[in-house]
PASEGU-468363 format. One line per 8 residues: number of its first residue (from 1); their letters; for each residue x, y, z of C-alpha. Coordinates in steps of 0.1 Angstrom, whole numbers, plus 5000, padded with zeros to 4 digits. Example, Ala and Ser with C-alpha at 12.3 -4.5 7.8 and 13.67 -1.06 7.14 Angstrom:
<sites>
1	as	5123:4955:5078 ~ 5137:4989:5071 .
</sites>
This chain:
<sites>
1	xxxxxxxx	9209:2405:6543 ~ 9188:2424:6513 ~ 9160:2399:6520 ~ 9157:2415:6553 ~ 9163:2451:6542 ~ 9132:2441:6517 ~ 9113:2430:6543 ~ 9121:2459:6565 .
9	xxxxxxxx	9109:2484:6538 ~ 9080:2464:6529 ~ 9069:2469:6569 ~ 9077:2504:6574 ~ 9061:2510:6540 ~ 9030:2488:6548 ~ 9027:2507:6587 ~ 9029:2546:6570 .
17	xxxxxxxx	8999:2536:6548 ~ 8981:2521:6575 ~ 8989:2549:6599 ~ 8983:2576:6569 ~ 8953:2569:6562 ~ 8940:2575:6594 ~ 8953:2607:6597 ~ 8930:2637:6608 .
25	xxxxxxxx	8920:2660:6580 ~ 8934:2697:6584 ~ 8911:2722:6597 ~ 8898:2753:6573 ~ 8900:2785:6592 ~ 8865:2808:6578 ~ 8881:2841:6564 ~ 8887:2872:6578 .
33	xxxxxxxx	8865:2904:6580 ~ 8878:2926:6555 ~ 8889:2956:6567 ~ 8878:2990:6555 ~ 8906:3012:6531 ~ 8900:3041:6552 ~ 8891:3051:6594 ~ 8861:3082:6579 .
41	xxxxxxxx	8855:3104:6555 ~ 8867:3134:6573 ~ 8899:3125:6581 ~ 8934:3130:6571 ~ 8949:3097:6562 ~ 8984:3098:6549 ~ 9009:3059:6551 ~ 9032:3080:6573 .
49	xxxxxxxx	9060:3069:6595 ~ 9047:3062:6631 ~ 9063:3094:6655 ~ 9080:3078:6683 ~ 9072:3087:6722 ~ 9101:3112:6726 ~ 9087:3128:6691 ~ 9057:3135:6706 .
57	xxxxxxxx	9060:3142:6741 ~ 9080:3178:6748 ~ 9078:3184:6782 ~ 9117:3169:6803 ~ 9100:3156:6831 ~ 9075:3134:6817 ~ 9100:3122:6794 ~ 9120:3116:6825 .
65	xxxxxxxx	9096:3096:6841 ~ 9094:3072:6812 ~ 9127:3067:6811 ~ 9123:3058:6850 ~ 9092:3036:6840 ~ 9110:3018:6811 ~ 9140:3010:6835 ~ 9121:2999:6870 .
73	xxxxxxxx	9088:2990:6857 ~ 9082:2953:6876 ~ 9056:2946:6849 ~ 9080:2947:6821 ~ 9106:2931:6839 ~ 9081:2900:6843 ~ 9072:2903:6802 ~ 9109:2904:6801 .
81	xxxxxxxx	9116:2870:6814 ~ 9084:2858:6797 ~ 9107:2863:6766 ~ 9136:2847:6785 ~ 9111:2815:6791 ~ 9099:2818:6753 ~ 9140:2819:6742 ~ 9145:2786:6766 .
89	xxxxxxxx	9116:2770:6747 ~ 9128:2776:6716 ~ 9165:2762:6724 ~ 9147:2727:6739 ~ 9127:2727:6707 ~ 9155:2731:6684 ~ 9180:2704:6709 ~ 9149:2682:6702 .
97	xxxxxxxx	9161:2679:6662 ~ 9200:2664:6674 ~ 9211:2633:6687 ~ 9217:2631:6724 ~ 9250:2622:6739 ~ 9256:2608:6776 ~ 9288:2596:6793 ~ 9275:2567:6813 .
105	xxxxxxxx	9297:2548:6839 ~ 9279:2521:6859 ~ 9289:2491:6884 ~ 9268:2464:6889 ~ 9262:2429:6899 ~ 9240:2400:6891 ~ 9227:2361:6896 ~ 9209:2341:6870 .
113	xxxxxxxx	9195:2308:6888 ~ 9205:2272:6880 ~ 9177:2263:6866 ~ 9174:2291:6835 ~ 9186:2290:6802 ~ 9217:2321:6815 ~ 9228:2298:6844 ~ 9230:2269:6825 .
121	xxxxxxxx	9245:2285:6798 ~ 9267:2299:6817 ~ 9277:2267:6840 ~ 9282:2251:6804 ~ 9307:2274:6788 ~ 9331:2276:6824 ~ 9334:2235:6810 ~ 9344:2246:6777 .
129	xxxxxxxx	9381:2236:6766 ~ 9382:2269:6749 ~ 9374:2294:6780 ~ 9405:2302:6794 ~ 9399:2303:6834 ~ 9406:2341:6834 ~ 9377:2342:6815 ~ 9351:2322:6834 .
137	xxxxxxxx	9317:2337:6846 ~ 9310:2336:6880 ~ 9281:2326:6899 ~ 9276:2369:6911 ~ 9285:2386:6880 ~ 9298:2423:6880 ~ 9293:2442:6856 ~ 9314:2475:6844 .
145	xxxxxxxx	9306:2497:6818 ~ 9322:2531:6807 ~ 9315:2554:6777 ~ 9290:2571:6757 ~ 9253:2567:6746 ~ 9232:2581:6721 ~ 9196:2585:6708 ~ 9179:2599:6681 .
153	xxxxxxxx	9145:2604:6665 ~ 9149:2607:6629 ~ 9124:2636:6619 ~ 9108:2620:6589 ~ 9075:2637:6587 ~ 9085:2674:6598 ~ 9070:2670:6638 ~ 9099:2677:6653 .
161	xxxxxxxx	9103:2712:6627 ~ 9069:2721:6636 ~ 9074:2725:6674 ~ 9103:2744:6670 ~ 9092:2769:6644 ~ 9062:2771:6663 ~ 9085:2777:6698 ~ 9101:2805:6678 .
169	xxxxxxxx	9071:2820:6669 ~ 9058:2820:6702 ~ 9090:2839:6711 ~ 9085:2863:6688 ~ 9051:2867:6705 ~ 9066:2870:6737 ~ 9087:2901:6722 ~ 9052:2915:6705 .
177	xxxxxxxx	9041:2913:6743 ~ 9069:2929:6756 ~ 9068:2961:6728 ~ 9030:2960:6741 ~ 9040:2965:6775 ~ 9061:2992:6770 ~ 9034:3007:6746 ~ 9006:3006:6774 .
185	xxxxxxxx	9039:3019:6802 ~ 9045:3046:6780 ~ 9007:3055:6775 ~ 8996:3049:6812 ~ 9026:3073:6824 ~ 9017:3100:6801 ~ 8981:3097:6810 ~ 8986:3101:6853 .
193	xxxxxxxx	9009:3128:6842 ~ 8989:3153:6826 ~ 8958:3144:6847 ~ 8983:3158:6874 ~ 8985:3191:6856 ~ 8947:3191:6849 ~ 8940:3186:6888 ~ 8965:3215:6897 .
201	xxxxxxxx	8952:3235:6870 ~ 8917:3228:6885 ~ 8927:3229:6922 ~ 8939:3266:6913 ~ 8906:3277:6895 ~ 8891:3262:6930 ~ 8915:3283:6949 ~ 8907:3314:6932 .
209	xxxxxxxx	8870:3305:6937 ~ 8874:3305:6969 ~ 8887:3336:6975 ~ 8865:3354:6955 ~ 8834:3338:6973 ~ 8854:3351:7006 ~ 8853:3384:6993 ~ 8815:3379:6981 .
217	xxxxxxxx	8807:3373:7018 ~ 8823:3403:7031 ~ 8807:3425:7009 ~ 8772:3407:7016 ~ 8782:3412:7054 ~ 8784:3448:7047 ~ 8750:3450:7022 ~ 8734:3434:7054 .
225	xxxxxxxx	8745:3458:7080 ~ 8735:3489:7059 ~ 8702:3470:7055 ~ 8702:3461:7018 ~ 8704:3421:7025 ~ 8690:3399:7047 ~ 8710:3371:7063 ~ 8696:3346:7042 .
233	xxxxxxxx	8717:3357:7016 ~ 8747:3353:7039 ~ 8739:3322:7047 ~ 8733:3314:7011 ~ 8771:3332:7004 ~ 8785:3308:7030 ~ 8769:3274:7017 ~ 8785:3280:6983 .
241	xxxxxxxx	8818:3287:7003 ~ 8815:3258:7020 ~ 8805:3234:6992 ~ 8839:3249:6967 ~ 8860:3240:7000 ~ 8847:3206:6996 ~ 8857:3204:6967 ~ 8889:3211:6968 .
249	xxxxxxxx	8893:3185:6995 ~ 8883:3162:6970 ~ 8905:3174:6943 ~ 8933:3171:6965 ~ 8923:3134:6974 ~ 8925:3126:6939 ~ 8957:3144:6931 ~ 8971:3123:6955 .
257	xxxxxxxx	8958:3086:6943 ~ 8970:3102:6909 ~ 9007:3106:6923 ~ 8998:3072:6936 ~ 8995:3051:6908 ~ 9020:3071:6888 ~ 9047:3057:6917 ~ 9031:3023:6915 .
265	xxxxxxxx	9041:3026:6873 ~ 9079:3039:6880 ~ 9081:3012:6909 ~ 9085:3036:6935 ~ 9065:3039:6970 ~ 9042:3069:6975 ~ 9060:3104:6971 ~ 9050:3135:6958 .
273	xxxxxxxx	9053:3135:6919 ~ 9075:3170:6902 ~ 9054:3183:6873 ~ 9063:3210:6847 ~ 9046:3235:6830 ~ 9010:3239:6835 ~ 8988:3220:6811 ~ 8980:3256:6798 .
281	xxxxxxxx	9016:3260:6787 ~ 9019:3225:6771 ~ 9026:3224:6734 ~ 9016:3189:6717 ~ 9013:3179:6682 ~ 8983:3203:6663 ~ 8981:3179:6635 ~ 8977:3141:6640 .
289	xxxxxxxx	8976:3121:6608 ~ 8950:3088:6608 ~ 8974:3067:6587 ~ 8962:3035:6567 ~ 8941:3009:6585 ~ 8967:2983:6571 ~ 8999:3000:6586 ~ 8982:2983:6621 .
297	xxxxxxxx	8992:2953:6611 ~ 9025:2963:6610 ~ 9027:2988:6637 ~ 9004:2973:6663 ~ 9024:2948:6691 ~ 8993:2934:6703 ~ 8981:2924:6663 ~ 9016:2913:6656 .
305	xxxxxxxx	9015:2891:6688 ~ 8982:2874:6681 ~ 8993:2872:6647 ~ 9024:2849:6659 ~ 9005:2831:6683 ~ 8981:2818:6655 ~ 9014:2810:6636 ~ 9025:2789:6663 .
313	xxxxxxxx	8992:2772:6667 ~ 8991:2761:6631 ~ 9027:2744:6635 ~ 9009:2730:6665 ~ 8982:2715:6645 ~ 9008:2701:6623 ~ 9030:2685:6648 ~ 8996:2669:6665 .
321	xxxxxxxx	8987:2656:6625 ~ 9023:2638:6621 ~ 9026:2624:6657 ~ 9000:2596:6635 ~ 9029:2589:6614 ~ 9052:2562:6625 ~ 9088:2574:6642 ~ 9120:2564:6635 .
329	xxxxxxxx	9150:2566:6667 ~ 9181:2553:6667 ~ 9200:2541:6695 ~ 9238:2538:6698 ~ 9263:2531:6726 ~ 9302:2525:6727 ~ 9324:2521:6756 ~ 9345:2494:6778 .
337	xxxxxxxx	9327:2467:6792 ~ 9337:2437:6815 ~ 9327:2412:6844 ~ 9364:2418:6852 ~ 9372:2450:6865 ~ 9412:2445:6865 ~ 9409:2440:6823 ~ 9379:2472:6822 .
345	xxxxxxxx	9403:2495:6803 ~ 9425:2470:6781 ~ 9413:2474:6745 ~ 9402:2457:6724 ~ 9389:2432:6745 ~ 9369:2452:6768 ~ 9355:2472:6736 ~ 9315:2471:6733 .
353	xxxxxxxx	9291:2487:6713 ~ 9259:2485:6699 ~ 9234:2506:6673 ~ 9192:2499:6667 ~ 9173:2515:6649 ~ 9135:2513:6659 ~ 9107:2519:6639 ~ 9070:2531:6660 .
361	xxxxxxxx	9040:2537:6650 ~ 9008:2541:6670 ~ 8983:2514:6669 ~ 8966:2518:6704 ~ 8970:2548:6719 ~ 8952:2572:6688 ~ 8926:2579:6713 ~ 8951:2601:6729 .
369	xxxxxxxx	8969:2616:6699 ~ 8932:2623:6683 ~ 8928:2644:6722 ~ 8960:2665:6711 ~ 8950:2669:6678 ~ 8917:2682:6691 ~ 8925:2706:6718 ~ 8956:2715:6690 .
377	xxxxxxxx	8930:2724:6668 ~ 8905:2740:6690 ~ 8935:2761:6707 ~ 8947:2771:6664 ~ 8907:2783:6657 ~ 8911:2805:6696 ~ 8943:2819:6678 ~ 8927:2828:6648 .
385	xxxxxxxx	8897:2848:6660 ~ 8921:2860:6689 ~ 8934:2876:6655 ~ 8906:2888:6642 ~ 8898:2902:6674 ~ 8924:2921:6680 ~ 8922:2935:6643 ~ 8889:2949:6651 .
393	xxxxxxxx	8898:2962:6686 ~ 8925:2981:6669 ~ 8905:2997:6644 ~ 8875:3009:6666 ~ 8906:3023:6692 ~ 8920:3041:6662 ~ 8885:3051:6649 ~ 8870:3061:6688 .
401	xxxxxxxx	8906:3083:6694 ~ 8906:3102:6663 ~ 8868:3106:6667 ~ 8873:3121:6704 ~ 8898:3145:6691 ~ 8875:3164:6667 ~ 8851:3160:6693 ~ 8873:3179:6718 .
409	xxxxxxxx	8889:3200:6699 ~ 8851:3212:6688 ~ 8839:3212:6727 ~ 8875:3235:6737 ~ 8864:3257:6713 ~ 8829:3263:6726 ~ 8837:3268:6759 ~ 8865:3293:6754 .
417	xxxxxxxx	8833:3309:6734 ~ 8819:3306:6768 ~ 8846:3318:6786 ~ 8848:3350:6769 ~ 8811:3356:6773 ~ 8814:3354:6812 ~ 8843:3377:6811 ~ 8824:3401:6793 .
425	xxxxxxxx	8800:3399:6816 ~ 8816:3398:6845 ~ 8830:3434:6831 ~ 8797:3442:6826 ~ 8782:3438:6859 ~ 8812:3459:6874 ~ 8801:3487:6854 ~ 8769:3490:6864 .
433	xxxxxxxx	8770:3478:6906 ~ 8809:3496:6910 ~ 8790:3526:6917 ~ 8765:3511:6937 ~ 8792:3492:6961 ~ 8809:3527:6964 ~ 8779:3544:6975 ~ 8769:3514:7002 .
441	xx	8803:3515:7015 ~ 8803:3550:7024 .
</sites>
């Protein structure tokens, strides 16, 4: 026997050199951009904690209809069973590392001809002295089998590790997906909701427009019939009129697909959307900090995702590298067998069982495993500048946000500037024509 244990090793030795050597050489990812310590100059960067939604957002009902939107939002609910699907994978992956177990229970028959080396056989030991006749083949043999198979593939070279870490890191993806989901919700709902209050605040400023360019036409009416206008200027009076009303159709058009696709986030059909406070009245944050550049990779879902994904790509690329190595299953089976099913379950004559071990190694199919190994390694270098990618996106967001708020904040402050100027001289101009509308009206 340890002449063919030798000569076992000496093969299995002799096919993971040959099968080694030819395989593929791991890929060399290029390096990363390196990203800059700080977002500008000008602004204050402090490694502060992250401030969650409900830290940030004060008014009830927005806060309100995220809750609604985290609850009944149908595109988290689908991300939600993404991670479902990516939990299943990982389970299979891991299963893929035990033996298998089966009950099996079959019932069959067969017929060997004559003239074959079975039918003789068998036509030759019915003669023997020392087969009882109980025991004698027949020329239709049954055949009855009960009990319990098994296979395994021995997970010598790590492949089998590999797709299941990878699995799991795609799950972990999934979950990265799912936090971004609720990231963009959250955003999205916030968004439609104080465009809402910027549309009623501007549908009121229309409003009073209007009203005032009503009363402009009445007292253009009257300069006209005490003969200091003409009716051009009426005319004139009423275009404007007419051109504020259309706008506040339009404003009211786009309130509505606003309340729209506010409904469409909460998974609701089209109703009229409660606000709060006017946007006026809203208190937010007066400080924001910019934070490190580095805490994105911590803080950022869609970074971490692509971040897992290229983990689970690698593990790819390193399954695809060992399925060149040979593999080693096992098969192994005990139950009661028998041509006799009146003797099936008497023991220990009915007992059967068997165990192999096989040893494979791939000698003419490597144009297909060097396939998987390509598109492996092609789909690990997407993953890595999917990386990178999302990196830089999330820098220039950060960067292009805390840009526009100085921006705005500098642009609010000019036109209240403004503001006061035309009130001043609004006051102005009823100084000096109060007296003269006085007069015309008398």
């Amino acid at each position: 026997m340890y002449p063919l244990v030798r000569k076992s090793l000496f093969i299995f030795s002799f096919i993971t050199i040959l099968s080694g050597c030819k395989v593929s050489e791991k890929i060399t990812e290029p390096k990363l951009i390196t990203m800059p310590n700080q977002f500008s100059q000008q602004l204050n960067e402090t490694d502060q904690p992250v401030l969650l939604w409900r830290e940030y957002f004060t008014d009830s009902i927005l806060v309100s209809y995220i809750d609604l939107g985290l609850q009944s939002n149908l595109d988290l609910k689908m991300a939600l069973q993404r991670v479902s699907m990516a939990r299943a994978n990982t389970s299979i992956a891991a299963g893929a590392l035990l033996p298998s177990l089966h009950g099996v229970v079959s019932v069959g028959q067969q017929r060997f001809g004559e003239y074959t080396i079975d039918g003789v056989g068998n036509f030759d030991t019915n003669l023997s002295a020392n087969v009882p006749p109980e025991k004698h083949i027949p020329i239709n043999i049954p055949d009855y089998y009960t009990g319990f198979q098994s296979s395994w593939e021995v997970d010598v070279w790590g492949k089998l590790r590999s797709r299941k870490k990878a699995a799991a890191a795609r799950f972990l993806a999934s979950e990265k997906s799912q936090h971004l989901i609720k990231t963009i919700l959250v955003t999205d709902i916030a968004r439609y909701y104080y465009n809402l209050l910027t549309l009623d605040n501007k549908l009121e400023v229309i409003r009073e427009n209007i009203n005032l360019q009503q009363r402009a036409i009445e007292l253009i009416v009257v300069q006209k019939e005490a003969g200091r206008a003409t009716e051009l200027a009426v005319k004139q009076f009423s275009a404007q009129l007419l051109n504020t009303k259309s706008l506040e159709a339009l404003v009211l058009q786009e309130i509505i697909q606003q309340e729209n696709q506010l409904n469409l986030l909460l998974a609701r059909y089209p109703q009229p959307v409660i606000r709060g406070e006017s946007i006026l009245n809203q208190s937010l944050l007066q400080q924001i900090n910019a934070g490190l550049p580095s805490r994105m990779l911590v803080n950022r879902p869609d970074i971490m995702q692509a971040e897992f994904q290229l983990v689970a790509a690698r593990l790819d690329v390193q399954a695809a590298r060992a399925a060149f190595l040979p593999s080693l299953n096992i098969a192994a089976g005990v139950g009661l067998q028998s041509f006799d099913a009146s003797v099936l379950f008497t023991t220990p004559t009915s007992l059967a069982y068997s165990v192999i071990g096989g040893l494979t190694a791939p000698l003419f199919n490597r144009n297909l495993l060097k396939s998987e190994y390509r598109k492996a390694s092609a789909m690990q270098m997407e993953a890595y500048y999917q990386y990178q990618q999302s990196i830089l996106n999330g820098f220039q967001e950060v960067a292009t946000q805390l840009s526009r708020i100085d921006n705005l904040q500098t642009s609010y402050d000019f036109k209240l500037q403004e503001v006061n100027t035309l009130a001043e001289g609004v006051a102005t101009a009823n100084d000096l024509l109060l007296p003269g509308w006085r007069h015309i009206l008398k």
